[in-house]
N, C-alpha and C positions, 0 to 999 in steps of 0.2 A: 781450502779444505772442502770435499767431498758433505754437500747437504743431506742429514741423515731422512731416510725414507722409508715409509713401513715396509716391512717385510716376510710377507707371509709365504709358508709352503701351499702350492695349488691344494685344494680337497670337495672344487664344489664336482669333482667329476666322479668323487665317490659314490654320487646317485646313481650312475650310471656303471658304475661294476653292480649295486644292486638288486638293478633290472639283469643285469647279465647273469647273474647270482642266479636269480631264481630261475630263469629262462633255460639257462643248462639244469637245474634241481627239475625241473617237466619235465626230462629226458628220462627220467630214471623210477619214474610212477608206480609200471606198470608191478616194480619190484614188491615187494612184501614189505609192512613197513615195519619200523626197526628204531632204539632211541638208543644212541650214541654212547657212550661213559660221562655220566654228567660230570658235569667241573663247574665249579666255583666262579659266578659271573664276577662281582665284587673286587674277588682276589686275581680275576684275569684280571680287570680293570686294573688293579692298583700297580699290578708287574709290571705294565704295559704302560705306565705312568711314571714310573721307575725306570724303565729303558730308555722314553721318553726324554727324561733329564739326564740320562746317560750322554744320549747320544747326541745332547746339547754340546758338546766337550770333542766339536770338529770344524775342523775348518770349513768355512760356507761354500761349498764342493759348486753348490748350483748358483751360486752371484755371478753375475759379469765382475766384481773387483774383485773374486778369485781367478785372477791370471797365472797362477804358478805351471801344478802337473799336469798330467791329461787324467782331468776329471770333466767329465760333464753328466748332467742328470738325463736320464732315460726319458723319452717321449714320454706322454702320457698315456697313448694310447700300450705303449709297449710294458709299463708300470701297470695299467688295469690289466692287460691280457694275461700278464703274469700271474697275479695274485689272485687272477678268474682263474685261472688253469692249477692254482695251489690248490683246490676244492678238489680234485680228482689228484693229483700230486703226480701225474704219469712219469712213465721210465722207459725212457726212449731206444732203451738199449735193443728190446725185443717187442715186438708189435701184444705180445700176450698184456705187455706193463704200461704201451700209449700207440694204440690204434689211431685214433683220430691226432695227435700229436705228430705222432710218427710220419704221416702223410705230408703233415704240415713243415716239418723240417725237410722234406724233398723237396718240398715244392718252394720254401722259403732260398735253400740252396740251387735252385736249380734260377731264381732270378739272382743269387750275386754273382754265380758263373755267367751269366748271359751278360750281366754287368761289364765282364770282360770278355764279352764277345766269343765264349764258347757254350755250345748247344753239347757236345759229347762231354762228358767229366765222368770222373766218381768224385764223391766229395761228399762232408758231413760237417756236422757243427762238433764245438770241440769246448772243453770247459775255459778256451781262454790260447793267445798266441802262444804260449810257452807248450801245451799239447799238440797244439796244430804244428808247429814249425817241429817238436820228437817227430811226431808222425810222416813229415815232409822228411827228416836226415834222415829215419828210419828206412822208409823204401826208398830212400836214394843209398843206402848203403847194403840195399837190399840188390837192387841193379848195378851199381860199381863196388863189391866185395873187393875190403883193402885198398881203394883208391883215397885220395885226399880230399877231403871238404875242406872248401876256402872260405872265407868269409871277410868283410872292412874290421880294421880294427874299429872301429864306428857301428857296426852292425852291433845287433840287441848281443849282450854277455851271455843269452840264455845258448848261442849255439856252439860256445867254446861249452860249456857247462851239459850240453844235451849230447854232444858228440862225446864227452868223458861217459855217460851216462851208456852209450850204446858201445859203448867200445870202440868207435871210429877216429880212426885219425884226421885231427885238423891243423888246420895253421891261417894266422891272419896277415892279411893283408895291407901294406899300409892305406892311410887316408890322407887324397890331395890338401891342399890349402882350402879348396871349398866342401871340404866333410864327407869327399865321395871317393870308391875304391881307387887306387893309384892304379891306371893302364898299364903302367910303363913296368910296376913293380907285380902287377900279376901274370904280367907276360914273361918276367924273367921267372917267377914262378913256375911257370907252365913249361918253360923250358926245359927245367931243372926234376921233378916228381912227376908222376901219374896223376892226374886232377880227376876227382871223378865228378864233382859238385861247387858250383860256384852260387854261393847265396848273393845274389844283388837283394841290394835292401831300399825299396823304394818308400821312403819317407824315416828316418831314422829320429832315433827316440829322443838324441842329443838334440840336434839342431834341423827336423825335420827334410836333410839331402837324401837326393836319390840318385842311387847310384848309374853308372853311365850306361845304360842295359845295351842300347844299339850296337855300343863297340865292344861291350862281353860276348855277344852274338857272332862277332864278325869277328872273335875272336875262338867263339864255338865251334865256328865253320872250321878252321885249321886243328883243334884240338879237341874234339867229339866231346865235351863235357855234358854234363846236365844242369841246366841251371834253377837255380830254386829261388824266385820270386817274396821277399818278406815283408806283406804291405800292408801288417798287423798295420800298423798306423794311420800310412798314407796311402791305401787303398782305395777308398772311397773318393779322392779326392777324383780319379780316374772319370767323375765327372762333371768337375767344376771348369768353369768354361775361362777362367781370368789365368789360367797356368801361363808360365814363359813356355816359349817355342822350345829349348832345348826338355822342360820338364815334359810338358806336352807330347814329346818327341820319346820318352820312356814311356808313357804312356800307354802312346798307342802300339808298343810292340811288345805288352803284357801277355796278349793274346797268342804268344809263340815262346812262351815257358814252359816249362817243365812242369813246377806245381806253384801253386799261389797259397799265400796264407792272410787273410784278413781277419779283422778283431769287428765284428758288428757294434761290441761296447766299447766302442769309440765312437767316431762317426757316424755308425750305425745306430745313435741315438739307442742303445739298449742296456740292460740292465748289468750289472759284472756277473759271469764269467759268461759270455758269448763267442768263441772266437769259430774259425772257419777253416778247413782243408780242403783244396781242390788238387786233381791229377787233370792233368791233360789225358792221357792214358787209362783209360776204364781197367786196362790189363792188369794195370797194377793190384787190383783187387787179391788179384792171385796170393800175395804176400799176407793178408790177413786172414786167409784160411785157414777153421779151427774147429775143433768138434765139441759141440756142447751135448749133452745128452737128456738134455728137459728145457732147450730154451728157444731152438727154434722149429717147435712142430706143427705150431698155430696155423701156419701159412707158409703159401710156394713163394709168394712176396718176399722181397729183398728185407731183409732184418736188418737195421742199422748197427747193430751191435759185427755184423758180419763185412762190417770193411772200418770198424774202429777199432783202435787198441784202447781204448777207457771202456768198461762196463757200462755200469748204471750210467744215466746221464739227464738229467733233469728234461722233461718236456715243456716244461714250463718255458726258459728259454724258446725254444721253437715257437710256441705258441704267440710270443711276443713277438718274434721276428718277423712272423709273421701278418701280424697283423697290423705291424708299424709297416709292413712293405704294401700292404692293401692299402694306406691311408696316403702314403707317403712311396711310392715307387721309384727305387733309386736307379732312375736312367737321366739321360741328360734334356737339358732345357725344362728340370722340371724342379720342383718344388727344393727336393732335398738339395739337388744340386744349385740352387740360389742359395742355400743357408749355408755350403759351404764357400761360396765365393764369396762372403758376408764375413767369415772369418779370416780369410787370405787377405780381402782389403783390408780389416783391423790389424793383420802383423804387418802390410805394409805402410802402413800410416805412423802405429807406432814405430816401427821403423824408422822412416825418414824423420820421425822430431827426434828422437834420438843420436841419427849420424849427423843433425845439424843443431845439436847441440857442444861444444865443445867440452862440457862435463864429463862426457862418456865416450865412448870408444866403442863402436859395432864392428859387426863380423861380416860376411855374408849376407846377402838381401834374402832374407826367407823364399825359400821355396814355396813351402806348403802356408805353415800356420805359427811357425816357430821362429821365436828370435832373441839372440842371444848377443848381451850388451857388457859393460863393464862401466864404473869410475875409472877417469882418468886419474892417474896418480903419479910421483916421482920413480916409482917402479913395480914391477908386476907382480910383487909379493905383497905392495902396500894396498895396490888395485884391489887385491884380492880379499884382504883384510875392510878392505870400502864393500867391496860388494857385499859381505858378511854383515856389516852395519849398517847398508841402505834395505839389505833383507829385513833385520829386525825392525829397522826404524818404519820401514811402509808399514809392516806388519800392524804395529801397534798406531798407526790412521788407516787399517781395515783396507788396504791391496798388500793381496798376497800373491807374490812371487816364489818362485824358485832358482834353485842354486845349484850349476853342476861344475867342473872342474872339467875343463877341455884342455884340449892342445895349443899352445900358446902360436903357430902360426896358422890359426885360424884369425887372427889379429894381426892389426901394421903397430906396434907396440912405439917404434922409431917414431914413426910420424907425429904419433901422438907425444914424443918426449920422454917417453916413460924407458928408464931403465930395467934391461933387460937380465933380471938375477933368477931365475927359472924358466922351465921349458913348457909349463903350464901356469891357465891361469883359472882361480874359482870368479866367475862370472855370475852376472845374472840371466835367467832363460825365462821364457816367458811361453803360454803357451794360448793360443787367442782362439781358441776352439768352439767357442758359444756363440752362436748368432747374434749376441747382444752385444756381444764386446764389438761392435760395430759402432753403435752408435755410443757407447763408453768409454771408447780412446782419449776422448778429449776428459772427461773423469778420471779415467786413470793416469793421464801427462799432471794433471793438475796434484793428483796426489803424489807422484812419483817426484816435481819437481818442491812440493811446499820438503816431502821427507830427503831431497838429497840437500836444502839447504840446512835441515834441522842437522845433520852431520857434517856439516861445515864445507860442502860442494858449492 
């Protein structure tokens, strides 16, 4: 069993948003001065004490032996830039509602474009993938009117769901043995309908695969498609230096997409909802032209609300992204990109105790960060019903996993002995996203193996 150890949330850094505190309150002197609507110190306090134990009532999102979803805790410095930029609450929509923010989100986007080795874009921060990637279908069905958007059946649910949403027709694709688009079946595809959009999804949400971009391209060349890049996930890893040669190799031909969609609150060490839309194509802008009549008069400047489709949009966010990118600059050979190859080695390690264990039964060697295992069982419905019960049983010695229900030949089910009575199987998934779970691997083998013996493994 895992030795219990104190566990505190960071707070000594709270001194230092109070200097920040007042340092932006000097800005603003020269004003008249003025007292607020008072309220109730006492009774803040007590609410705040009350939420407090609320929010006791969650799973430890920020531990390394929470291995389950993609949760990880926001920098610190991107947590204070936040709650320093809550004081002014800007709204990034129109430069009238966050001037100094406003600025701050060009500039924050214009380094994860360069991330991907483009200097020309349009692009904007977004509340989150699920807006970025409407925004990405949307001018792509804005440019191929009536054509098909494809996507893996592996690709995130949100683009069958966002394509209903815009009115666009789609269809999926199947997914090889290794969780990436089947060539063979989007070529018969493309034979058959007018393609106007092919989503590759570089790091997916199941099993962190990336789909096979080089020969979508080379399949581009024949069939003029547009491809739309979804790297909500595994975006960021574009600069962790431990990739295999084939991942490596999607990689580096990001930079000749159509549009990209990354999640800063992820990788991006930032707070929820941060996510990101890039064009290759500044032209595209054209498609978000719209007349306000009181909102952009302030300035000839570019108004961010004037190439998004979401309104209001919190500054705060930008504020934070920014300032985690001044501390932490995500290019390669540098900080951020060690703390993600710090992650890549923890799914590969636990990995290998896993495939050389004969208890369990693995997929796939993790791409990115993600790994996804099972009990061995007499058949793939009982596996499923173990996986179920090694969930709860870690659960209650404090590692927490996750559980998704994949395609049963992402597995050799045969080899393992297990009888084959479904076409899926519920698994367990892991996801090793925290710089910590590095040096935790061997904490969490230990608790993973004392809970598969307490269920009789």
């Amino acid at each position: 069993m895992v030795e219990n150890h104190p566990v505190g949330l960071e707070s000594e850094s709270l001194r230092i948003l109070e200097k920040a505190v007042n340092s932006l309150s000097s800005g603003f002197q020269s004003m008249d001065e003025f007292r607020s609507i008072p309220y109730d110190m006492k009774l803040l306090e007590d609410i705040l004490m009350q939420a407090a134990e609320r929010m006791k009532d969650n799973f430890p999102y920020f531990h390394p032996m929470y291995a389950g979803q993609m949760m990880k805790p926001p920098h610190p410095v991107a947590r204070l830039a936040y709650m320093l930029s809550l004081y002014i609450n800007p709204n990034n929509h129109a430069l009238d509602g966050g001037r100094a923010s406003s600025r701050m989100e060009k500039e924050a986007v214009a380094v994860i474009a360069g991330m991907f080795g483009w200097e020309v874009f349009l692009g904007h921060l977004t509340g989150g993938g699920t807006m970025a990637n409407l925004e990405a279908l949307w001018v792509a069905g804005q440019v191929n009117p009536g054509k098909l958007t494809v996507a893996s059946t592996q690709a995130h649910y949100t683009h069958d769901r966002l394509s209903k949403v815009l009115g666009l027709p789609f269809k999926t694709v199947p997914a090889d043995r290794q969780g990436k688009m089947d060539l063979t079946a989007l070529r018969a595809l493309l034979d058959k309908e007018p393609i106007g959009t092919v989503v590759a999804t570089v790091g997916t949400t199941a099993t962190g695969a990336t789909d096979p971009l080089p020969e979508i391209m080379r399949l581009q060349e024949q069939y003029k498609f547009r491809i739309h890049a979804d790297t909500a996930y595994g975006g960021y890893f574009t600069l962790a230096d431990n990739l295999a040669p084939a991942t490596r190799e999607v990689y580096n031909r990001l930079s000749e997409v159509d549009s990209i969609v990354v999640d800063p609150h992820k990788h991006g060490q930032q707070p929820y909802g941060c996510g990101c839309i890039l064009f290759k194509d500044p032209s595209v802008g054209q498609y978000y032209k719209h007349d306000s009549p009181y909102t952009y008069f302030s300035s000839d400047e570019l108004h961010l609300g004037e190439i998004s489709l979401e309104c209001s949009r919190p500054g705060a966010s930008a504020v934070a992204l920014w300032a985690t990118q001044k501390l932490m600059p995500p290019v390669k050979n540098s900080e951020l990109a060690g703390l993600l190859a710090k992650g890549r080695r923890a799914a590969l390690r636990l990995f290998d105790l896993l495939s050389a264990d004969p208890r369990f039964i693995t997929a796939f060697p993790p791409e990115l960060d993600i790994i996804i295992w099972a009990p061995v069982a007499p058949s793939v419905s009982e596996a499923s019903r173990k996986s179920r019960e090694l969930f709860a049983e870690a659960q209650k010695n404090s590692l927490h996993l996750a559980l998704a229900d994949l395609p049963l030949k992402f597995f050799d089910p045969e080899k393992a002995g297990m009888r084959r009575d479904q076409d899926h199987m519920v698994c367990l998934r892991s996801v090793l996203m925290k710089p910590e779970h590095e040096e935790w691997v061997r904490k969490i083998w230990e608790v993973l193996d004392h809970s598969a013996k307490n269920i009789g493994l």
